[in-house]
VOGU-3710 file (C-alpha; in Angstrom, 3 decimals, decimal comma):
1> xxxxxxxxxx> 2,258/-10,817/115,341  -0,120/-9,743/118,230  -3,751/-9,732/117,327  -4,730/-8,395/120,665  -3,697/-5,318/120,534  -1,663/-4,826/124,181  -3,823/-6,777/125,921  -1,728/-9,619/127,563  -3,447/-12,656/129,304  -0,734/-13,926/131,327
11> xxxxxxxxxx> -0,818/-17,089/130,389  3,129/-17,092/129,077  1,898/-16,844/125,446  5,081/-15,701/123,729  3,067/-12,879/121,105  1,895/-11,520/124,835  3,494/-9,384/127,171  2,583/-11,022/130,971  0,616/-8,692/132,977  2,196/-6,494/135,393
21> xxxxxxxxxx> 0,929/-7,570/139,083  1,029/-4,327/141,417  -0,376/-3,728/145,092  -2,880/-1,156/144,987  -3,990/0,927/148,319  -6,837/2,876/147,658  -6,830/2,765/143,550  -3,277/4,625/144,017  0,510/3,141/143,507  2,694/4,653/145,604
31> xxxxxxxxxx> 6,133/5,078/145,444  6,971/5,356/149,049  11,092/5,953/148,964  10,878/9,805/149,692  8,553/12,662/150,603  7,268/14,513/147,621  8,903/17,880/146,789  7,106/21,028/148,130  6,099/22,464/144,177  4,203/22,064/141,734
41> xxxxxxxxxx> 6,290/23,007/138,463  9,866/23,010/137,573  9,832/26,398/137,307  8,549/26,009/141,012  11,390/23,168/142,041  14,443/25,245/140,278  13,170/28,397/142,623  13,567/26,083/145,713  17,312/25,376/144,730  18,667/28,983/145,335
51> xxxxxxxxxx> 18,806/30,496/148,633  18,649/34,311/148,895  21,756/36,232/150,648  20,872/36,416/154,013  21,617/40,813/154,791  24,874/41,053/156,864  24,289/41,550/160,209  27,698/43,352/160,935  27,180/46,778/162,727  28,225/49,336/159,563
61> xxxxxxxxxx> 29,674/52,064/160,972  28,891/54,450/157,515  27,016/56,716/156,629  25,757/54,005/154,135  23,673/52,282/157,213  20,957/54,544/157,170  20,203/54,033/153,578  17,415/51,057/152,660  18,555/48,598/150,808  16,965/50,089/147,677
71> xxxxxxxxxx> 18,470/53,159/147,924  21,732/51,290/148,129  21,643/49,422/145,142  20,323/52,443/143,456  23,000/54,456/144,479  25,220/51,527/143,442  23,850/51,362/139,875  24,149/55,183/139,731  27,826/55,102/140,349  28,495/51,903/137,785
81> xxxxxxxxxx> 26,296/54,072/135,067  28,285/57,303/136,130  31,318/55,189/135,148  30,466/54,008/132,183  28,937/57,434/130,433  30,505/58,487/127,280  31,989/62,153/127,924  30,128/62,852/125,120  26,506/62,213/126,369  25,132/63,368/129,905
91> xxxxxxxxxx> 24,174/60,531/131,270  25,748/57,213/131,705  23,975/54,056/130,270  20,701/52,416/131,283  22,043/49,338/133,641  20,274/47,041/135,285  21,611/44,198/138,048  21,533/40,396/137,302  22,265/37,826/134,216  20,283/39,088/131,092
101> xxxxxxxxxx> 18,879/35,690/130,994  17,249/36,052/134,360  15,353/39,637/133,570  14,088/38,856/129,846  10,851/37,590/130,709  10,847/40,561/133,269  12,209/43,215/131,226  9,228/41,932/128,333  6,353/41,555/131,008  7,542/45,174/132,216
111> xxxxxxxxxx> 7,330/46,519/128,275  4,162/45,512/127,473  2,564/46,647/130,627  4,278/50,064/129,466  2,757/49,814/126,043  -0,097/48,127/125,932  -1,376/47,346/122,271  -4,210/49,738/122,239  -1,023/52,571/122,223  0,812/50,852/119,784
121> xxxxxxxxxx> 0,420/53,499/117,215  2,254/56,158/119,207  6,101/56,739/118,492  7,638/55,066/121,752  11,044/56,420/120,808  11,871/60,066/121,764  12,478/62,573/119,572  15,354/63,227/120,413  18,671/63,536/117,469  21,538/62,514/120,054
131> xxxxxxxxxx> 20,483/59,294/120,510  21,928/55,904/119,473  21,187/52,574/120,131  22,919/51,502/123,122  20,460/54,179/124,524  17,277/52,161/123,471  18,469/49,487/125,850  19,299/48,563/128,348  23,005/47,042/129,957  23,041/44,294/132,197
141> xxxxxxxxxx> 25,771/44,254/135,388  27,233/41,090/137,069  28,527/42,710/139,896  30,908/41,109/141,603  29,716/38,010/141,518  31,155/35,245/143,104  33,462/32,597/141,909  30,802/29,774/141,184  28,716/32,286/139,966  31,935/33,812/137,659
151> xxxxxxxxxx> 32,358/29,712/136,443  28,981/29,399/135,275  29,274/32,504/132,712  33,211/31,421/131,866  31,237/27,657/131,112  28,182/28,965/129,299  29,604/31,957/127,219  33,973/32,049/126,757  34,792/29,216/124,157  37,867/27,716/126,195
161> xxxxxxxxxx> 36,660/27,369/129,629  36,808/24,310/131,418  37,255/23,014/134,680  39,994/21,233/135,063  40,526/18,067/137,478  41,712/20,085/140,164  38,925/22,142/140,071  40,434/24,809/138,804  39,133/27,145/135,969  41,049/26,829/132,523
171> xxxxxxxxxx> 40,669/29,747/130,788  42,527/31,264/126,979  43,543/35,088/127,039  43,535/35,077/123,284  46,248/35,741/121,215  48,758/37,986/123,859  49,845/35,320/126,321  52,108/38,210/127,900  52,222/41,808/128,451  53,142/44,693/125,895
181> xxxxxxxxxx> 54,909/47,089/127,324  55,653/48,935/123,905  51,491/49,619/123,505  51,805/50,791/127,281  50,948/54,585/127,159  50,990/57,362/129,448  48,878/60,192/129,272  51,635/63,320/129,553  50,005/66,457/130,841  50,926/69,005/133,452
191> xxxxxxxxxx> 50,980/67,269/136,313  52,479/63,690/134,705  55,023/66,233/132,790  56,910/67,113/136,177  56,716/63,843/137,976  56,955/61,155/136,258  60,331/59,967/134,543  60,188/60,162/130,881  62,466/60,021/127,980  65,361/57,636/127,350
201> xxxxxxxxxx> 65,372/54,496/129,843  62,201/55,019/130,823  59,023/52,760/130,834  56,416/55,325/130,178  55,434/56,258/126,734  53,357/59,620/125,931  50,577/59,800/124,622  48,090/63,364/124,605  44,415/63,686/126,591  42,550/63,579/123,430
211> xxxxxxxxxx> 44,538/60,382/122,288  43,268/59,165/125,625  39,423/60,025/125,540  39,465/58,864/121,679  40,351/55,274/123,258  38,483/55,719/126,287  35,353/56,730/124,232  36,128/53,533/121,843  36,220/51,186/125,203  33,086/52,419/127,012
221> xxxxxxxxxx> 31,070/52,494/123,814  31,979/48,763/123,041  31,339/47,798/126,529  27,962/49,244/126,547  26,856/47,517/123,371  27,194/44,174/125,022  24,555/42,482/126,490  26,194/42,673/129,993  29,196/43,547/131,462  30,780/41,842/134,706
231> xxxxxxxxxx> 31,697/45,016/137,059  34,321/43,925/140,430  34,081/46,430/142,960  37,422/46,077/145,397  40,514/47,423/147,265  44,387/47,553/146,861  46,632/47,689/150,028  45,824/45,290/153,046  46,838/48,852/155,062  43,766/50,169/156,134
241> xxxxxxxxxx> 45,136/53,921/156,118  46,369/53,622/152,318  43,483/51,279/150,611  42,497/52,213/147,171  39,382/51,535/146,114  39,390/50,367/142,436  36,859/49,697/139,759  37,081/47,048/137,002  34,824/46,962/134,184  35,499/44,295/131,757
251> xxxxxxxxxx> 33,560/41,988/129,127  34,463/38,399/130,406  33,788/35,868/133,224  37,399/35,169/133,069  38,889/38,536/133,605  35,712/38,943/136,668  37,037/35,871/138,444  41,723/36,971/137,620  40,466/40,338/139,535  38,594/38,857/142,306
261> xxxxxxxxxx> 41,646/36,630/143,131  44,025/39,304/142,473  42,871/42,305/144,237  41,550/42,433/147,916  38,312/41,251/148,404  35,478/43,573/150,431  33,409/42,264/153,057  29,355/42,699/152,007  29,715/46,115/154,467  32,745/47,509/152,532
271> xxxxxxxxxx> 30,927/46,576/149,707  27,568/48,555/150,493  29,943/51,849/151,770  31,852/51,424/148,242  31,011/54,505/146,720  32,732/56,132/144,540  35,494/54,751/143,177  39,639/55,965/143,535  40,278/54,658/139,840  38,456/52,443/137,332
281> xxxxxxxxxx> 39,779/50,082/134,684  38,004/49,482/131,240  38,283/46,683/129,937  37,566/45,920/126,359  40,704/43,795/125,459  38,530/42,151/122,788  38,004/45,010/120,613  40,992/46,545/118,922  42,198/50,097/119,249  41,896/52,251/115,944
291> xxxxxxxxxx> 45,193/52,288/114,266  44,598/55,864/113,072  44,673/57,578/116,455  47,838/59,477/117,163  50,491/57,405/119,454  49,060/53,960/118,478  51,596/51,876/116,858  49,800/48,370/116,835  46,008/47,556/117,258  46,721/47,123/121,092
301> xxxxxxxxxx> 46,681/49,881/123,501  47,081/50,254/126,936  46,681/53,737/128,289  46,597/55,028/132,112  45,238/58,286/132,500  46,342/59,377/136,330  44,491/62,955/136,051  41,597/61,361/135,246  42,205/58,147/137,251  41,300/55,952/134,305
311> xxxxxxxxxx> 42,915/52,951/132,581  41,598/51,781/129,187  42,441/48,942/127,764  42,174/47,688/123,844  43,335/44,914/121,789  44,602/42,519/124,462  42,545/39,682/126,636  45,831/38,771/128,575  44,581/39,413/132,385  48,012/40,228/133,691
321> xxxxxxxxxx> 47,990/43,743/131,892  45,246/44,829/134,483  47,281/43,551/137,797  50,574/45,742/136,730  48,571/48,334/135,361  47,519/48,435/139,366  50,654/48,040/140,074  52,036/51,419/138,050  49,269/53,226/139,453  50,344/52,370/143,009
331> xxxxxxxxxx> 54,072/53,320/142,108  52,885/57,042/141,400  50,292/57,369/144,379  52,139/56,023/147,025  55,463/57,503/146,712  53,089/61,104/146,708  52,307/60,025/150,483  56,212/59,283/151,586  55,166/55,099/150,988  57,438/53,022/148,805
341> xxxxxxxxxx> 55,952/51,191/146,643  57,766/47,766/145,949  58,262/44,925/143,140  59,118/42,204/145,798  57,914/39,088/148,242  57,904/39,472/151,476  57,429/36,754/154,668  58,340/37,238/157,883  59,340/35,169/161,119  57,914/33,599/163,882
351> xxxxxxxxxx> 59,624/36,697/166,119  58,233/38,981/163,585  61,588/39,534/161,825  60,332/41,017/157,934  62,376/40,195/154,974  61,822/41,678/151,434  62,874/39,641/148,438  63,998/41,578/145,262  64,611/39,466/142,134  63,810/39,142/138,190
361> xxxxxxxxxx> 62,721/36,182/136,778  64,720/33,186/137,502  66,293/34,371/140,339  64,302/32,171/142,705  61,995/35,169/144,470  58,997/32,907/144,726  60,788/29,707/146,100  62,789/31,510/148,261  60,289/33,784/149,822  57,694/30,937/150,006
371> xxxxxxxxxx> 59,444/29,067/153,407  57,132/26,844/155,496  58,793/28,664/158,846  57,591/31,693/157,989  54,520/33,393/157,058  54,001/34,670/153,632  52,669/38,662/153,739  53,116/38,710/150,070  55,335/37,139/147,153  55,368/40,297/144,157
381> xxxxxxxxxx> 53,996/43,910/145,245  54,335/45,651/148,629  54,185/49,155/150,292  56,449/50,238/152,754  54,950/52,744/155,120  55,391/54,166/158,580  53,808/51,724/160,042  55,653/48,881/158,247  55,509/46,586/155,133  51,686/45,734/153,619
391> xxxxxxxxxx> 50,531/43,291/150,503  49,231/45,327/147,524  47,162/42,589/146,440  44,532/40,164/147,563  46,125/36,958/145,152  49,285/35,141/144,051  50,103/35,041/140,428  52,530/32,110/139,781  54,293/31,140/136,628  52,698/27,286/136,102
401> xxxxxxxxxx> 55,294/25,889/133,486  57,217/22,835/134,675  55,155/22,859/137,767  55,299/19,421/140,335  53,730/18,679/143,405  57,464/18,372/144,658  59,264/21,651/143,751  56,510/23,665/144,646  53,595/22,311/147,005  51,991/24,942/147,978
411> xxxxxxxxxx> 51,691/26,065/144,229  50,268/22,756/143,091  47,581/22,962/146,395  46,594/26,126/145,342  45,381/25,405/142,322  41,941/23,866/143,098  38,271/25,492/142,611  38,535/29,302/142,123  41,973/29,686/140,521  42,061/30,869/136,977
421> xxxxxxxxxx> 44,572/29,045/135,202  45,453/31,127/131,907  46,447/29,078/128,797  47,630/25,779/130,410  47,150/22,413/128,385  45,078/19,932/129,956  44,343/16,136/128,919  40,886/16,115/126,503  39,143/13,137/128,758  40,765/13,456/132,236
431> xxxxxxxxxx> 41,188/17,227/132,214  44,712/16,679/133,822  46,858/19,708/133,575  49,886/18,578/131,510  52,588/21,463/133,102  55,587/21,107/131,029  53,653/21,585/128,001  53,694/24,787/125,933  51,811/24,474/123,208  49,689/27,371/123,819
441> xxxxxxxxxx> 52,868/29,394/125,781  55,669/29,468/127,691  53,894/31,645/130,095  50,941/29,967/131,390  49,742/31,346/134,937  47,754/30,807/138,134  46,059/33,652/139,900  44,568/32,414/143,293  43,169/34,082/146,156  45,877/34,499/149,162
451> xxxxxxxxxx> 44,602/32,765/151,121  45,055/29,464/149,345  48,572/29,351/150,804  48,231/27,820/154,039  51,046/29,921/155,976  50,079/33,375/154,743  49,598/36,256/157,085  45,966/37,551/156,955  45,908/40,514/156,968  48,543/40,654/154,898
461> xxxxxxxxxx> 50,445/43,278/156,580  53,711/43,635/158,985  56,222/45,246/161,037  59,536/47,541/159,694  61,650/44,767/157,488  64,974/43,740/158,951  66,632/42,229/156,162  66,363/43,499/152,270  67,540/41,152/149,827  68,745/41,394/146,629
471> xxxxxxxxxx> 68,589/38,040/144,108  70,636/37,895/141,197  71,011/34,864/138,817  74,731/35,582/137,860  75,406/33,064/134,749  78,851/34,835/134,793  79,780/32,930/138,346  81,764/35,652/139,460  79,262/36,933/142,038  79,565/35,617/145,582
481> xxxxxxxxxx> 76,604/33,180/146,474  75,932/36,114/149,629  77,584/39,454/149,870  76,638/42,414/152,690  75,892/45,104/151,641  76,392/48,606/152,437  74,006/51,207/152,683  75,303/52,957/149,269  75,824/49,234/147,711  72,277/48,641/148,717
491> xxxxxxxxxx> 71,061/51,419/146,235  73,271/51,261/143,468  72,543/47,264/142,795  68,691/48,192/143,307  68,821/50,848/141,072  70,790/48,421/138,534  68,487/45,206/139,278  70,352/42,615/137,190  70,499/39,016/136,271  72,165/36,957/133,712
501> xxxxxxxxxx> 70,156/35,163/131,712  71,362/32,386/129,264  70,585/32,890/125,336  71,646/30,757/122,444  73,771/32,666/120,099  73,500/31,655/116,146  76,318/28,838/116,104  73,983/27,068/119,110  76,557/28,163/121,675  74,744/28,982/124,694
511> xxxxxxxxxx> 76,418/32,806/126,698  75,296/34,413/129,612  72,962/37,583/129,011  73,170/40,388/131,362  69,953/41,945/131,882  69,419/45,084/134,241  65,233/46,039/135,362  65,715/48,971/137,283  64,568/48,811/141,268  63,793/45,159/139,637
521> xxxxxxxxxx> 60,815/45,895/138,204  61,546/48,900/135,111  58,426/47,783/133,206  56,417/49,307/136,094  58,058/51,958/137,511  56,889/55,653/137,339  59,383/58,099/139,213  62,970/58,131/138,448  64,607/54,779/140,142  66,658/57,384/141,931
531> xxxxxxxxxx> 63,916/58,513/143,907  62,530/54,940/144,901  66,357/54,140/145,580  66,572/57,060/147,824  63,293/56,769/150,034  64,379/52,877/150,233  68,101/53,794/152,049  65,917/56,474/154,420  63,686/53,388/155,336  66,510/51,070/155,682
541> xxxxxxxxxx> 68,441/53,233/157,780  65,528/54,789/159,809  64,661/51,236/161,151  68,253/49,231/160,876  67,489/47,177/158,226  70,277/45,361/156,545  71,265/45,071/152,803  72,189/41,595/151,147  72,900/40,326/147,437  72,699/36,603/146,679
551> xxxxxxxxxx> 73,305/35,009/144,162  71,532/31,859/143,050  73,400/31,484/139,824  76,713/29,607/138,789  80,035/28,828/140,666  83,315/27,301/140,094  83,087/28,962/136,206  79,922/30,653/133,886  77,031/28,698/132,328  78,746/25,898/130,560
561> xxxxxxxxxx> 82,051/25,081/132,571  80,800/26,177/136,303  77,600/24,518/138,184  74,577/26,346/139,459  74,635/26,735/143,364  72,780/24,465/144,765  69,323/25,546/146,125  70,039/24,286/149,800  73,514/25,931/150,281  71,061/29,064/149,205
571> xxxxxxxxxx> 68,260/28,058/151,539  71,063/27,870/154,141  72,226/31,373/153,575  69,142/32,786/153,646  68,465/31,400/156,722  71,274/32,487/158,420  70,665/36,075/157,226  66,974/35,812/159,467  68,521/34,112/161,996  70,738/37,317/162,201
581> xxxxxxxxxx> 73,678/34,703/162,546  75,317/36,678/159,110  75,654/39,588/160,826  77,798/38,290/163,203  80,183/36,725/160,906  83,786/37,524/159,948  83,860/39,440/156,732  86,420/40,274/153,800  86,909/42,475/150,713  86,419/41,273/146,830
591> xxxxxxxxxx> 88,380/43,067/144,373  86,144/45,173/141,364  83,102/45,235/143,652  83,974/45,604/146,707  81,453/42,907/148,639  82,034/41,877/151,721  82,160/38,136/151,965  81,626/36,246/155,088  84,355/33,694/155,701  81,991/30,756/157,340
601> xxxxxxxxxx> 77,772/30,107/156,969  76,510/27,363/158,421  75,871/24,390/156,644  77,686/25,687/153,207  81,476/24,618/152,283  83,561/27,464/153,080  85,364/27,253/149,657  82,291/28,623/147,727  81,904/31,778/149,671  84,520/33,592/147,607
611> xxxxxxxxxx> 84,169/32,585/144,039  87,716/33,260/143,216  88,007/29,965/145,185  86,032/27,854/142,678  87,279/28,555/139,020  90,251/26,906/138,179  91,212/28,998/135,843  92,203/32,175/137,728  92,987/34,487/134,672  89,393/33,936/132,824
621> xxxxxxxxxx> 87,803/34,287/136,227  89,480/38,050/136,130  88,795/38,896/132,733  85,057/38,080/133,391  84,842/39,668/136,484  85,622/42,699/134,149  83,561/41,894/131,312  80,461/41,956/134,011  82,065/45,039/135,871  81,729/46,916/132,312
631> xxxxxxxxxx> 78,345/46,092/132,381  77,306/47,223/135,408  78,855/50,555/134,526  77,980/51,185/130,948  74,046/50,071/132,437  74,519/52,459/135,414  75,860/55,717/132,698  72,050/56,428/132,087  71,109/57,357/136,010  74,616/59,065/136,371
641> xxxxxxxxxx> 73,542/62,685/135,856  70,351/62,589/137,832  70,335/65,142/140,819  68,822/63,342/143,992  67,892/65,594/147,034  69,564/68,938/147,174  73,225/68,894/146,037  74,608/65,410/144,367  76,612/64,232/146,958  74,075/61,045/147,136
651> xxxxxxxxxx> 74,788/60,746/143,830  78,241/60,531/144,205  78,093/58,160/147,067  76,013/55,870/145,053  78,556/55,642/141,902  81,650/55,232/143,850  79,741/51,662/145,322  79,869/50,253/142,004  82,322/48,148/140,438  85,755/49,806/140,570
661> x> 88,629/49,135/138,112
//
């Protein structure tokens, strides 16, 4: 043991430590490998880290330029509070800008110079009997912060974030990893009572004003008991005539950062000329609707309010329900201007040559309106308008399960830093995304800005389509892999929008399932399909578009004895449709449904064209050409005695295109 305390002498003594020899320059060691920082504290060096935003320097055009900054951003906060008021008090909320964690010391510092001790004995509460606690303080907005920014929060505050080793942001929506339609409601009043399409068939459920402001009041007053609430500010429609501005409250990083993606993003100038909003959604899918107001059925609720331009939501965290919420919104308003409103993709040619893609899930939509020769305006909500086709949204949402870098590249680029990926499973050390795992769901997603596609058209926006075409899965086989379609044809197989898909029966015996989504997208739809049938033939025959169906199902017999068609023959076919080379070809009748088949397409055996070619078995091919003729029919008896335009002679034209036996 030591006796000398710490004092070493140098002289290798083993109880000793040797002396450390340093160079000293005027009593001072220096450490001479960088410059000192410019600060004195941490507090000091964590300031020097952030940057300000520089003011954009982009001539605004608005009224909104001659306002100060100040005035701005108090206008701004005024509008976000005006949003957020219960309709029962008369005034919104207190709000304040920033992270809550940035303005405590502030919001403290500002309090006691308020109420300084000597005036502690006065009652700093008004006397006033309406007011409850939220009032007392005050409610913190991250306004549309950015997607670092919207990472940090996710990170820091949502149990289930992590970044994954793309970059990406893996996020959990909870315990709905899909849409419920059956807790979608619609409030019915006397405008919604005339217009919309209600009753059997239909997507839209009632549900009464005061239903509506019960839930609405239950939403706002949750949100405004939180600490802070993330607030996006941003536009639907890359058509600069039609934009609606929209407002999305909600209560997590993750449902901030799906929007942002999602929706089109303003410039800092759109941003400061805002205003008021067209609608606003409220968010507070973490709280559960009360199961004692009238028209709720489960402790979820989704409810659009289109007098009041309001959409509440209650009881679900999945993300999606706020994108076709959009999406149901735009099928009411747009139609009201003479503008279609569409469930497709869209991409267009080099010669500007649009094509819309129609198709339910499984049809191959996505793959086959993602084509490196062309540029992507869109691949799942569009407008159609008289000045041509424009991209609801500002993102992609793609279905992630059994994704590879080889059947869909520009997918797998796309998901990197700022994509939300909901409810994927990811390896604990590596965070690698395992894709063909479900553990979690069978629906895990990817919402990415637009822009992360390399060959999308920004804007998203282009000329009249020239091609419209109709995808159907057929697991029966008895559909011809490409059909042309006539102008009737073309509305009575949109109005039907089937697929086959392929359930298990009890005995394990796998059948074909015909499924029918009217105009392809039922779940959505507003108006009777009639009508968006209807204004869809005027468009197509007001600027020569053609009409296709093509099937990417089975051939040669159904699911079980006959083989899907293979993805290049359909690639093929769809090329030759842009090409316009189709158009040109030789064509004959099919029996029952009366498609015209073309006899050659480049690049695809001849024999497949006309399935009747295919099955070897020539009497089962009949009988289920039947069996799916039936369908089509006993589907198409609930549109049957709907009056479109003046007399029914549409009407008419539109049955006698379907199947006939």
């Amino acid at each position: 043991m030591a006796t000398n305390g710490g004092k070493g002498n140098g002289n290798g003594n083993g109880n000793t430590l040797p002396k450390i020899q340093t160079k000293k320059s005027d009593e001072i060691c220096h450490d001479d490998s960088a410059p000192p920082v410019k600060a004195c504290t941490l507090d000091e060096l964590h300031s020097l880290q952030k940057k300000k935003s520089s003011v954009p320097t982009t001539p605004n055009a608005s009224a909104a330029a001659a306002f100060s900054d100040d005035d701005r951003q108090k206008q701004q906060l005024q509008s976000i509070s005006a949003s957020l008021a219960s309709l029962t008090r008369e005034t919104g909320p207190k709000v304040v800008k920033g992270d809550p964690s940035a303005t405590k010391k502030a919001e403290t510092q500002q309090a006691a110079a308020a109420h300084p001790k000597h005036h502690s004995h006065h009652n700093v509460v008004p006397t006033n009997l309406n007011i409850s606690d939220s009032a007392l303080k005050s409610t913190h907005i991250l306004y549309n912060l950015s997607p670092a920014e919207l990472y940090e929060q996710a990170i820091k505050f949502e149990k289930g974030s992590f970044i994954t080793s793309s970059g990406a942001l893996a996020t959990l929506s909870g315990a709905k990893t899909g849409r419920s339609p059956r807790d979608k409601r619609i409030v019915k009043d006397e405008t919604t009572v005339q217009d919309l399409w209600w009753g059997k068939g239909s997507p839209n459920i009632e549900m009464d004003e005061h239903s509506f402001l019960v839930n609405r009041e239950r939403a706002v007053d949750y949100l405004c008991s939180l600490e802070k609430v993330f607030v996006n500010d941003q536009f639907l429609n890359w058509d600069p005539k039609n934009r609606i501005k929209v407002r999305i409250v909600s209560a997590r990083a993750y449902h901030s950062l799906f929007m942002h993606n999602m929706c089109i993003r303003p410039t800092p100038d759109e941003l400061d000329a805002f205003g008021t909003p067209d609608f606003t959604i409220y968010n507070a899918g973490q709280f559960p609707c009360n199961r004692y107001t009238h028209y709720m059925t489960s402790s979820t609720s989704i409810d659009i309010n289109l007098s009041r331009t309001e959409m509440v939501i209650l009881g679900t965290q999945y993300a999606g329900e706020m994108k076709k919420g959009l999406f149901s919104l735009m099928h009411y308003l747009m139609p009201k201007r003479g503008i279609l409103s569409l469930h497709s993709g869209c991409n267009m040619g080099k010669d500007g040559d649009v094509a819309l893609f129609f198709g339910l899930s499984g049809t191959g939509k996505t793959t086959l309106s993602t084509d490196h020769n062309r540029f992507l305006i869109g691949d799942d909500e569009h407008c159609w308008s008289e000045d041509g086709v424009s991209n609801i949204e500002g993102g992609c949402y793609a279905k992630c399960i059994d994704l590879s870098r080889e059947k869909e590249p520009d997918i797998w680029n796309a998901i990197k830093f700022g994509t939300v990926l909901e409810n994927v499973v990811f390896e604990e050390h590596t965070r690698e995304v395992d894709y063909s795992d479900k553990s979690v769901t069978e629906n895990t997603r990817a919402a990415y800005p637009i822009e992360y596609i390399p060959n999308a058209m920004i804007p998203c926006v282009g000329p009249h389509p020239k091609n419209v075409i109709l995808l159907a899965c057929d697991a029966f086989g008895v559909l011809p892999p490409v059909s042309r379609l006539s102008m009737s044809q073309t509305m009575y197989h949109f109005i039907s929008g089937y697929t086959a898909l392929v359930a298990g029966t009890e005995d394990g015996i796998k059948e074909p399932t015909a499924t029918f989504s009217a105009c392809f997208g039922a779940a959505f739809i507003m108006l009777h399909p009639t009508k968006y049938a209807a204004m869809l033939a005027e468009k197509m025959k007001k600027h020569g578009a053609t009409g296709w169906l093509v099937n990417t199902g089975w051939s040669g017999g159904s699911y079980g004895s006959g083989s899907r068609i293979k993805l290049a023959y359909t690639r093929e076919m769809i090329n030759s449709i842009h090409s316009g080379a189709l158009l040109r070809a030789n064509y004959t009748k099919t029996d029952v449904f009366g498609f015209e088949i073309p006899a050659q397409v480049e690049g695809v055996p001849s024999e497949i064209l006309d399935p009747v070619n295919t099955w070897s078995d020539k009497k089962a091919y009949k009988e289920t050409l039947l069996k799916l003729g039936g369908l089509f029919k006993k589907n198409f008896e609930g549109f049957v005695n709907y009056k479109i335009g003046a007399d029914s002679k549409l009407t008419e034209e539109i049955l006698a295109a379907g199947p006939n036996f």
